[in-house]
PAVEXVO-871584 format. One record per residue (C-alpha): residue number from 1; residue in three letters; chain; x, z, y. Coordinates in pm, whole numbers, plus 50000, padded with zeros to 5 digits. Layout:
N
nr,rest,kette,X,Z,Y
NUM,ALA,A,X,Z,Y .
...
//
This chain:
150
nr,rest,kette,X,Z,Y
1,UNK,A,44531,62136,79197 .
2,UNK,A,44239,62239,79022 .
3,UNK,A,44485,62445,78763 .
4,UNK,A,44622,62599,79063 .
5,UNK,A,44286,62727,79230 .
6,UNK,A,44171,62878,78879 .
7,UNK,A,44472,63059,78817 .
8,UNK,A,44417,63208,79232 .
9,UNK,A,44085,63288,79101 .
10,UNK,A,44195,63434,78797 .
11,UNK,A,44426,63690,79008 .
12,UNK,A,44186,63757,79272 .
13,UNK,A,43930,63875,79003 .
14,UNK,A,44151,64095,78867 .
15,UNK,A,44260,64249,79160 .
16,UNK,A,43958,64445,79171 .
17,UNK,A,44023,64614,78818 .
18,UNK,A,44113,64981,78863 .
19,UNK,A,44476,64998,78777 .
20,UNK,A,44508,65407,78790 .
21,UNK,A,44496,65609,78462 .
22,UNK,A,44278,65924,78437 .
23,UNK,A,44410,66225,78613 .
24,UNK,A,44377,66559,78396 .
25,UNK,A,44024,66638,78525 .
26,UNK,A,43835,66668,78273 .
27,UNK,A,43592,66353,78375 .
28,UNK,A,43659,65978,78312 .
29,UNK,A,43430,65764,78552 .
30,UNK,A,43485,65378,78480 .
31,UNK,A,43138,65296,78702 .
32,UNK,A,42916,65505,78957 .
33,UNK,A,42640,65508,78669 .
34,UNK,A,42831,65635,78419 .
35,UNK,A,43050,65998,78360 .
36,UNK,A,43102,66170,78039 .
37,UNK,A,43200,66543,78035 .
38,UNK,A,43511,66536,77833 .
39,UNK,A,43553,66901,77826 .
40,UNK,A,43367,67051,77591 .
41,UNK,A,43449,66752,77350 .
42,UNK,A,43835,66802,77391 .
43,UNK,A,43808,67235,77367 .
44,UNK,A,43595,67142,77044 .
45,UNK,A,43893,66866,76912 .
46,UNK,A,44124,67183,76968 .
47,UNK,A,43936,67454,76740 .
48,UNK,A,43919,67164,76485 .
49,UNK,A,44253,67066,76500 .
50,UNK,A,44483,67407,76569 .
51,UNK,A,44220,67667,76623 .
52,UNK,A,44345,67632,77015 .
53,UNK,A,44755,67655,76877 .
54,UNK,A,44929,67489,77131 .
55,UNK,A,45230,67498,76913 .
56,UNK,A,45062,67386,76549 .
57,UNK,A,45279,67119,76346 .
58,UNK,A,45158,66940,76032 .
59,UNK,A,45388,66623,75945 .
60,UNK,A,45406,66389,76256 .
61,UNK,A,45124,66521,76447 .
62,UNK,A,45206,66828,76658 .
63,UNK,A,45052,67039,76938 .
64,UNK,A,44690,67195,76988 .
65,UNK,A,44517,66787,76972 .
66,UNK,A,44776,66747,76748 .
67,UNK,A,44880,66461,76872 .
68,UNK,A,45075,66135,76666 .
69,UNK,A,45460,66015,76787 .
70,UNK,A,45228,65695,76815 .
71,UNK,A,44962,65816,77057 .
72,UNK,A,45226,65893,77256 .
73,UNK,A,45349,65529,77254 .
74,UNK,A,45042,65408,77297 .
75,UNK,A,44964,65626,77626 .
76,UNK,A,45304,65509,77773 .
77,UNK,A,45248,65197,77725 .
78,UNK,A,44872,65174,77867 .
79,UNK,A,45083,65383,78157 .
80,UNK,A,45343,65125,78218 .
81,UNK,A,45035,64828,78199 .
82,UNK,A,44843,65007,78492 .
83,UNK,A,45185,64986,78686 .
84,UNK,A,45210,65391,78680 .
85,UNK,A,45567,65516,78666 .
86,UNK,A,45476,65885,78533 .
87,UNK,A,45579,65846,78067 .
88,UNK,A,45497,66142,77795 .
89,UNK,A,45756,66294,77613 .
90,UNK,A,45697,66422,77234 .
91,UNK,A,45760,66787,77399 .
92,UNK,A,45466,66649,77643 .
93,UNK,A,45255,66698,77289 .
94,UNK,A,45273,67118,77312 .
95,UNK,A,45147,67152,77620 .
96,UNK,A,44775,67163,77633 .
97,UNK,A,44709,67035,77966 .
98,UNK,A,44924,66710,77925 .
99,UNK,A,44768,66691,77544 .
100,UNK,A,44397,66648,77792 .
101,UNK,A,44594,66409,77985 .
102,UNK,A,44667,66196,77680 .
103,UNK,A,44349,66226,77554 .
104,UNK,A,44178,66149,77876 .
105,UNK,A,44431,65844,77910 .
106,UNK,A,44303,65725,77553 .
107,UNK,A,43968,65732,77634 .
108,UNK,A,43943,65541,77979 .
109,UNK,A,44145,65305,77756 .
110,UNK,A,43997,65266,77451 .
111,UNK,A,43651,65418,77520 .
112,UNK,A,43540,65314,77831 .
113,UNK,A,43173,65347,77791 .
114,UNK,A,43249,65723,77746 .
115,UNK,A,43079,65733,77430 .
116,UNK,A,43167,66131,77249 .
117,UNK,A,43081,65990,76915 .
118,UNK,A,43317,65673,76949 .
119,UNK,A,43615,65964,77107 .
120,UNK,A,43602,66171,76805 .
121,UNK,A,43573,65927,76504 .
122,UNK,A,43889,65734,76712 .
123,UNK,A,44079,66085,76733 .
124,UNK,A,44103,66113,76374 .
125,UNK,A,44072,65756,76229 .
126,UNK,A,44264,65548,76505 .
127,UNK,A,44110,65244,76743 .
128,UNK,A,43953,65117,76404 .
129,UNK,A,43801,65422,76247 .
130,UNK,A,43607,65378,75931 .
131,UNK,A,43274,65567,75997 .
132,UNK,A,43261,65716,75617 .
133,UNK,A,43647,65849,75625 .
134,UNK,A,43586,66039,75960 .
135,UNK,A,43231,66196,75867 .
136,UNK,A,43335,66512,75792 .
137,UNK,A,43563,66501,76120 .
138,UNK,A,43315,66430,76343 .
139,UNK,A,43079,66670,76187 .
140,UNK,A,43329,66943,76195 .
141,UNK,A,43379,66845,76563 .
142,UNK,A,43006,66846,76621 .
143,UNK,A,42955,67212,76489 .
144,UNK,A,43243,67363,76731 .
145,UNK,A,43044,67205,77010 .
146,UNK,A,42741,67341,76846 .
147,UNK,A,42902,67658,76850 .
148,UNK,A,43018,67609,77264 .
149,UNK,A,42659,67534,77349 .
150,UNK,A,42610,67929,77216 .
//
């Protein structure tokens, strides 16, 4: 019985988790405290990856984010967890706006505290980055929005 009443609780708690992915806007808001401004983050992630390209290729990772066969996975299945019945296609990889989506996705999955330094270290090292093999990234990344600011 007492099984039985924790495992109620268990799925009452987590009923209250939010189980929609991020939309293409180009905000993720996991609390009412906390937004990040993904926009100028992902436009600077483009001029470092394709200089804005939408149809760049170099080996597996294609489009303007240039974007990984496995990212793709990845955003399909953190799709199908939150019960959404929407999938990306490789194709969906040269389209800019669904590239955003993706990356959006990503973050509100992997970065939920919103944290731009955490997003752009992850973009180019994976979920476990090493911070010495993506300094230059993230410094390269850093300059273009540098260079956005004017």
């Amino acid at each position: 019985m007492r099984r039985m009443k924790q495992m109620w609780l268990s799925l009452a708690l987590l009923s209250f988790l939010p189980l929609t992915a991020a939309t293409a806007t180009t905000k993720v808001d996991k609390s009412s405290a906390h937004t990040t401004d993904w926009a100028p983050v992902m436009e600077a992630i483009i001029q470092v990856e394709s200089h804005g390209d939408a149809a760049a290729k170099s080996g597996n990772s294609v489009g303007a984010m240039q974007i990984t066969p496995i990212l793709v996975k990845e955003c399909n299945l953190i799709l199908q967890q939150r019960g959404e019945k929407r999938r990306y296609t490789l194709d969906d990889r040269l389209s800019v706006q669904k590239s955003k989506e993706m990356f959006l996705l990503i973050q509100s999955h992997r970065n939920p505290t919103g944290c731009i330094e955490t997003a752009i270290r992850a973009w180019n090292g994976g979920p476990r980055f090493s911070r010495k093999a993506t300094e230059r990234y993230y410094r390269k990344v850093m300059r273009a929005l540098e260079k956005q600011k004017g």
